[in-house]
C-alpha positions as CSV (number, residue, x, y, z in Angstrom):
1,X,101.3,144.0,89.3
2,X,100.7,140.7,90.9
3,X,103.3,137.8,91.1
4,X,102.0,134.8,88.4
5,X,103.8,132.4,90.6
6,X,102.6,133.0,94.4
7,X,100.0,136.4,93.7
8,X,102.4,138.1,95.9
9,X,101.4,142.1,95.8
10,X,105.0,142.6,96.4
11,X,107.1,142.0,92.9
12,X,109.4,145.3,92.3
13,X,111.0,145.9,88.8
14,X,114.7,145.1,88.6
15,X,116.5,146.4,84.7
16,X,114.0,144.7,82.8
17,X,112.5,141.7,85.1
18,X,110.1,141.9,87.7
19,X,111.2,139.9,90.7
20,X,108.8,138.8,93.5
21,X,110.3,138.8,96.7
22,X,108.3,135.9,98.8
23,X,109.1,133.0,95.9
24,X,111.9,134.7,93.9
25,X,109.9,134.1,90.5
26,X,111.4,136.6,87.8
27,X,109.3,137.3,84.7
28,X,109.4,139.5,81.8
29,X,106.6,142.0,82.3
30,X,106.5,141.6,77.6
31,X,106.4,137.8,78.2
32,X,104.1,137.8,80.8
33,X,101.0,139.7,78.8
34,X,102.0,136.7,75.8
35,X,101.6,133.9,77.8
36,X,98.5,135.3,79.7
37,X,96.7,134.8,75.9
38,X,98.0,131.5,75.1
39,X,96.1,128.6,74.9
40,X,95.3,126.0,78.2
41,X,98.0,123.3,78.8
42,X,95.3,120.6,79.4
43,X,94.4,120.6,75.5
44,X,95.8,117.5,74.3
45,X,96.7,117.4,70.3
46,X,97.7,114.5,68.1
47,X,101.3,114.5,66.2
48,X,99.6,116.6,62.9
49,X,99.1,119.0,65.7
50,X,95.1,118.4,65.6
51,X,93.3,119.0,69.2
52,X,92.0,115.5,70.9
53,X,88.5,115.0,72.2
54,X,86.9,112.8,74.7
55,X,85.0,110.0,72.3
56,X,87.6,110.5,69.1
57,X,88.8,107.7,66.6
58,X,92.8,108.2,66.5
59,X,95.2,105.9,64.4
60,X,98.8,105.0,66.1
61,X,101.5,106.1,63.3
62,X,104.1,103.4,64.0
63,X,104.7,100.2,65.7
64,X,104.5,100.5,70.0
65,X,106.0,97.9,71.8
66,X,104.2,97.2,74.5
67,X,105.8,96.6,78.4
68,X,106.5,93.4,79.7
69,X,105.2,91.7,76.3
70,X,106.4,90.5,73.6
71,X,103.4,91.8,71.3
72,X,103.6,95.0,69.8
73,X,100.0,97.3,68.7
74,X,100.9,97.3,64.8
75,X,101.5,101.0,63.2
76,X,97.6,101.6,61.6
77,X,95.6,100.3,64.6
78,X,92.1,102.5,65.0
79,X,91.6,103.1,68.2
80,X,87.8,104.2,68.8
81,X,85.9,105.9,71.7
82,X,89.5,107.2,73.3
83,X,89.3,109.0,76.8
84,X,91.7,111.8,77.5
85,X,92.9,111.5,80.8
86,X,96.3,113.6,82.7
87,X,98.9,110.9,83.8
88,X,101.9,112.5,84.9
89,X,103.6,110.0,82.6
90,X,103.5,111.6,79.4
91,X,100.7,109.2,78.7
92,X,97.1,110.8,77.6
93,X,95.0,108.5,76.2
94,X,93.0,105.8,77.6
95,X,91.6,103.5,75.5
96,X,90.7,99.8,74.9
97,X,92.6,98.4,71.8
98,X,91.1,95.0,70.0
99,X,93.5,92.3,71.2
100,X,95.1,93.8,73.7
101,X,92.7,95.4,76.0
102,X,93.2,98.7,78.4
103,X,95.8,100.9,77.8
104,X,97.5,104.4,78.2
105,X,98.5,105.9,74.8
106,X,100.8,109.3,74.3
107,X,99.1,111.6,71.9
108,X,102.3,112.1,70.2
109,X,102.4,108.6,68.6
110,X,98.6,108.7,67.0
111,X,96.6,110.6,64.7
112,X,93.3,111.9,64.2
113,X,91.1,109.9,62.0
């Protein structure tokens, strides 16, 4: 058993944790082998829960004001040709919207189309 943290060859059990003694990580040896199977964190999916591409149309669901304007990109708005990118924002999307030019989007506030 290998530390998922640091790869430490040093973890011991304690009750019903493993405990790695170099970085102090503690895991559940039941959750571990679950979250070894589950899916990349970089896949980015829209509010219905649909995976993103590179290239994809999306549709914003509702009204998002935009910062230091006083326009808004209206709830509806196709976006085309969007680029998935990892801001450490919270925003996702990078895209060029009619009007308003470049922006970030969060995938949470658009849909597939």
């Amino acid at each position: 058993m290998k530390c998922p943290s640091c790869g430490s060859e040093y973890p011991y059990h304690d009750g019903n944790l493993w405990v790695c003694p170099e970085c102090a990580h503690e895991w559940n040896e039941e959750t571990q082998a679950d979250t070894a199977g589950a899916e990349d964190s970089s896949v980015v999916r829209d509010a219905n829960g649909n995976q993103l591409a590179d290239g994809d149309t999306v549709t914003v669901l509702k009204d998002l004001k935009i910062k230091g304007s006083s326009q808004a990109v209206k709830g509806g708005t196709k976006v085309k040709n969007i680029r998935l990118v990892d801001a450490g924002d919270g925003h996702n999307i990078a895209c060029k919207i009619a009007g308003f030019g470049a922006m970030n989007l969060k995938s949470e506030f658009v849909k597939k189309s």
